[in-house]
N, CA, C and O atoms as a DFTB+ gen file, in Angstrom:
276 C
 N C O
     1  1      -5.014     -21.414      -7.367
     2  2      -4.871     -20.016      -7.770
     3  2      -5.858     -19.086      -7.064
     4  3      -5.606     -17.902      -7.291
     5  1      -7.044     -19.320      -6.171
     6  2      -7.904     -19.067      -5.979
     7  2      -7.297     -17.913      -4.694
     8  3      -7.583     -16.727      -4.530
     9  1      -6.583     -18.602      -4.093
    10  2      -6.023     -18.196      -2.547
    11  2      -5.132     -16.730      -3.127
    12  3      -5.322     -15.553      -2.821
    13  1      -3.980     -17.417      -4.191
    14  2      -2.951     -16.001      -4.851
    15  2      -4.145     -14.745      -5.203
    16  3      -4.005     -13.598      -4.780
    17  1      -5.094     -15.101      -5.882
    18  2      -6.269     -14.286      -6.194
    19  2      -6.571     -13.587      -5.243
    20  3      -6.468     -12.369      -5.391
    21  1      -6.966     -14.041      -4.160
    22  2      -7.565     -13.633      -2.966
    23  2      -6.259     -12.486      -1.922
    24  3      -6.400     -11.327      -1.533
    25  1      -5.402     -13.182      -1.805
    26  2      -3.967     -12.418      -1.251
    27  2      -3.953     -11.089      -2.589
    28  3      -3.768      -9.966      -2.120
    29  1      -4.054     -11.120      -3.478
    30  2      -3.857     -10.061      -4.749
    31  2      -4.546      -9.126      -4.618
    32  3      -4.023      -8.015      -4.528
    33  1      -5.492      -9.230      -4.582
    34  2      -7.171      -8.464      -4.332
    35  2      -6.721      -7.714      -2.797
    36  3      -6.794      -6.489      -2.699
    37  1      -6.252      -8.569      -1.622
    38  2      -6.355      -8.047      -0.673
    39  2      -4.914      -6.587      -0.594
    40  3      -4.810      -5.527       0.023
    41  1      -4.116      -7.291      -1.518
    42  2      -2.922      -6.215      -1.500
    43  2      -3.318      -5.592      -2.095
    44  3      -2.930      -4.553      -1.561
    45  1      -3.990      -5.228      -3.084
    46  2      -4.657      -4.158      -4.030
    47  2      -5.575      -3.132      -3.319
    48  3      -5.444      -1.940      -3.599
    49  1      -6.475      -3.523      -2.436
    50  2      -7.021      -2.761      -1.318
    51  2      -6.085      -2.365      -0.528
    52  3      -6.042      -1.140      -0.421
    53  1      -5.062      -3.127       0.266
    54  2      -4.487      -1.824       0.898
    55  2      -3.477      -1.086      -0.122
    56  3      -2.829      -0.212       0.453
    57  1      -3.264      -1.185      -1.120
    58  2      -2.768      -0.165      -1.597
    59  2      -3.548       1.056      -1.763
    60  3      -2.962       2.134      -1.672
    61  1      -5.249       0.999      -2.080
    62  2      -5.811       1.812      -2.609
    63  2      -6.357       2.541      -0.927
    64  3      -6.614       3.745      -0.917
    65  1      -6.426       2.137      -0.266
    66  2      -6.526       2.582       1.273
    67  2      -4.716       3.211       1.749
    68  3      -4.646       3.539       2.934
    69  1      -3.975       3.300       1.298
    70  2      -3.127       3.941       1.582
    71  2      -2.894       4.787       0.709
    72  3      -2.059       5.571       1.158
    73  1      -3.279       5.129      -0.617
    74  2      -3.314       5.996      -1.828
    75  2      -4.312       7.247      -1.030
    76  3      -3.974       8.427      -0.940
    77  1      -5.769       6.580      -0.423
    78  2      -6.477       7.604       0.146
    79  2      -5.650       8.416       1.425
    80  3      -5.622       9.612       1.713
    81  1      -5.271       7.724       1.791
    82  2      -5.057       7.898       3.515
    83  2      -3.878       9.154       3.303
    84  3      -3.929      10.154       4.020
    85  1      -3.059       9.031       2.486
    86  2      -1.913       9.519       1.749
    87  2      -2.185      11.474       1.374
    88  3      -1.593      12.513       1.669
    89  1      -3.537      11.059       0.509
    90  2      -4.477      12.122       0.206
    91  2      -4.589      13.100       1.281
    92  3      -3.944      14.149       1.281
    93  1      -5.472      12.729       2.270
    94  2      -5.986      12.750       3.133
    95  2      -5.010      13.980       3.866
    96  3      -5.160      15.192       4.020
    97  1      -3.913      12.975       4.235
    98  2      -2.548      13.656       5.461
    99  2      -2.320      14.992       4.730
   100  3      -2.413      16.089       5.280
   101  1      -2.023      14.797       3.477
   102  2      -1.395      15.882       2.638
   103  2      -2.355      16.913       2.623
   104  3      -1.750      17.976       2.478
   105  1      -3.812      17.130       2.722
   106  2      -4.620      17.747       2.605
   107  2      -4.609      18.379       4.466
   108  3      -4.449      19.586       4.650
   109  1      -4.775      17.522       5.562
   110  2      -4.454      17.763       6.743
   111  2      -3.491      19.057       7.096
   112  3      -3.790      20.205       7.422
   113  1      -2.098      18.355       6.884
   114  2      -0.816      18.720       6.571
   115  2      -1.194      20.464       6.192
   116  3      -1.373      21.397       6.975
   117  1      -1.220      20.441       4.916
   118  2      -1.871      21.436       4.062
   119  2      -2.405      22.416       5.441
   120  3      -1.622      22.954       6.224
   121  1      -3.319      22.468       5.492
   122  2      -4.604      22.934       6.414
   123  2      -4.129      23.627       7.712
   124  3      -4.753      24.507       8.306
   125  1      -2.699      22.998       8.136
   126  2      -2.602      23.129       9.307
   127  2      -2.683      22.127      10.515
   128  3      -1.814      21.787      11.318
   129  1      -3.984      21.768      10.391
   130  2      -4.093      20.446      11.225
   131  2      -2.860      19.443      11.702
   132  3      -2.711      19.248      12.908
   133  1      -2.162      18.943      10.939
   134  2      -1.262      18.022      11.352
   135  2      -0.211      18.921      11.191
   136  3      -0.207      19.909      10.457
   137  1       0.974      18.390      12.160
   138  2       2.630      19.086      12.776
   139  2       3.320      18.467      11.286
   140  3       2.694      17.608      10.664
   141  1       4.357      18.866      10.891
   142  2       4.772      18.510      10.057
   143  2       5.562      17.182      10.593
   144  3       5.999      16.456       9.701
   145  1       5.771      16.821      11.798
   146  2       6.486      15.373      12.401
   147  2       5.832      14.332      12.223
   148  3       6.226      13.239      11.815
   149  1       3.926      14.948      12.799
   150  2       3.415      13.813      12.255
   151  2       2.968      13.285      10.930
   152  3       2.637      12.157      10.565
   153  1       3.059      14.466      10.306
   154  2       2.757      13.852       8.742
   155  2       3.996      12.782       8.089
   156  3       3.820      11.835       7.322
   157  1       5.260      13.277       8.667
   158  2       6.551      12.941       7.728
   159  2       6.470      11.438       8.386
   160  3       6.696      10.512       7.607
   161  1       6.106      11.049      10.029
   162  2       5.505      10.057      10.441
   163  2       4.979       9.462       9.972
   164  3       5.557       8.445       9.588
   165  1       3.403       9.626       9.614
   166  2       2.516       9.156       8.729
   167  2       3.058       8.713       7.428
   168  3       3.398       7.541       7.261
   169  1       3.135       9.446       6.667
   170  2       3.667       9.258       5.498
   171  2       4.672       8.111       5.426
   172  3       4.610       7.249       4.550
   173  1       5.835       8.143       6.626
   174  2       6.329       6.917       6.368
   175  2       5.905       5.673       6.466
   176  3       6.342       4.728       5.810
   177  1       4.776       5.624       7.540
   178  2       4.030       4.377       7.910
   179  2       3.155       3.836       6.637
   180  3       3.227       2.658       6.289
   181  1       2.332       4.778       5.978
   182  2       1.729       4.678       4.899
   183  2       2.372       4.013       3.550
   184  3       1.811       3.122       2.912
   185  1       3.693       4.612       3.204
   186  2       4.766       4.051       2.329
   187  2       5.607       3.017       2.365
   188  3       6.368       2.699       1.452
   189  1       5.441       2.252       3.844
   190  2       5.818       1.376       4.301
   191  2       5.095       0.207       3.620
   192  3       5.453      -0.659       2.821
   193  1       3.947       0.509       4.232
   194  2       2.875      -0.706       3.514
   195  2       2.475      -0.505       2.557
   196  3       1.622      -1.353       2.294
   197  1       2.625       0.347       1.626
   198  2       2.043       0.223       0.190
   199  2       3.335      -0.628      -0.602
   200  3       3.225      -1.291      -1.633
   201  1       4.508      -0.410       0.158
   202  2       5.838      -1.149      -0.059
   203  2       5.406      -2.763       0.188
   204  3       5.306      -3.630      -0.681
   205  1       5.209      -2.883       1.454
   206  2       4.652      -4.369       1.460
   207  2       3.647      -5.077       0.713
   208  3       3.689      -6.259       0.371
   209  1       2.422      -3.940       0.416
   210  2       1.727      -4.730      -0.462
   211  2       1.970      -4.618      -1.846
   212  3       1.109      -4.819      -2.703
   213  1       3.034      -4.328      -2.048
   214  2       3.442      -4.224      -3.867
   215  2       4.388      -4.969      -3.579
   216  3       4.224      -5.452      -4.700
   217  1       5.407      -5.667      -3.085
   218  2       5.892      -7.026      -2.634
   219  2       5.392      -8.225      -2.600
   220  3       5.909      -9.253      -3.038
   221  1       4.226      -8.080      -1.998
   222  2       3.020      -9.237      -2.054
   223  2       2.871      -9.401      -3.346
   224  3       3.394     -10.486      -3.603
   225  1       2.406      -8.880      -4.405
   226  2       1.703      -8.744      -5.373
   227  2       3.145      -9.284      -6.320
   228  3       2.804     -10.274      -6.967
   229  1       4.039      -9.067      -6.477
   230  2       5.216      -9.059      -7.353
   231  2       5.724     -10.697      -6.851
   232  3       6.106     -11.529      -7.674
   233  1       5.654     -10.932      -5.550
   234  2       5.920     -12.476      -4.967
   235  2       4.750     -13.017      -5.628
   236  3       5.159     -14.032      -6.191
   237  1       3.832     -12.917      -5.800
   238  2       2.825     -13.362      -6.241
   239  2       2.750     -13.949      -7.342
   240  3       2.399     -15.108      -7.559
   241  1       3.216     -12.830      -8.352
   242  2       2.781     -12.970      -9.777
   243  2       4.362     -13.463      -9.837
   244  3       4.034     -14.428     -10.526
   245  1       5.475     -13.594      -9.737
   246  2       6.282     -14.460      -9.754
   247  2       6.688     -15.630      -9.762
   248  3       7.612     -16.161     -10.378
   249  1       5.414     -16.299      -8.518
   250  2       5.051     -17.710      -8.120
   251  2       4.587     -18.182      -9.428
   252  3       5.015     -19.168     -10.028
   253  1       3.501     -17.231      -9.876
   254  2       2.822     -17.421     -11.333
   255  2       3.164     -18.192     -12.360
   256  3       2.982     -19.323     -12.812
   257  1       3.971     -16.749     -12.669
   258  2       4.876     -17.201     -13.860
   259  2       5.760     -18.422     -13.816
   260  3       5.755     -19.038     -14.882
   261  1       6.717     -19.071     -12.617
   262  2       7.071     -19.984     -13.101
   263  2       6.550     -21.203     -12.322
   264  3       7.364     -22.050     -11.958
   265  1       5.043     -21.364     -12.003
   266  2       4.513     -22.534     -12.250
   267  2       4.293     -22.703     -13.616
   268  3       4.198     -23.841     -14.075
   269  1       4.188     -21.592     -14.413
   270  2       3.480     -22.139     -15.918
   271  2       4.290     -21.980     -16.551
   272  3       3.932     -21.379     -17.563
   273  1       5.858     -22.325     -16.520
   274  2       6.743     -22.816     -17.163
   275  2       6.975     -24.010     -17.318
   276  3       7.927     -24.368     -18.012
């Protein structure tokens, strides 16, 4: 369980690194700074992987549950 732990933890960070990053663009965006192509860009790349690592996490805790059945 040590390893699922470890993979869990690590999807949990990039979620919370794409929660910021997310922030961030929108505030950019906002400002001027970024084209609106590259934000809608960004944004998809960002939502991409918060997609993957909430996949991880759901494969995960799935494995879980039915070993301890």
């Amino acid at each position: 369980y040590a390893d699922l732990m470890r993979q869990i933890e690590i999807a949990e960070t990039e979620i919370n690194e794409v929660e910021s990053n997310i922030k961030s663009i929108e505030g950019r965006h906002r400002r001027g700074d970024l084209t609106l192509e590259a934000y809608r860009r960004l944004l998809a790349d960002y939502e991409s992987r918060r997609e993957k690592a909430e996949t991880t996490i759901s494969g995960i805790l799935l494995r879980i549950r039915e070993e301890i059945r």
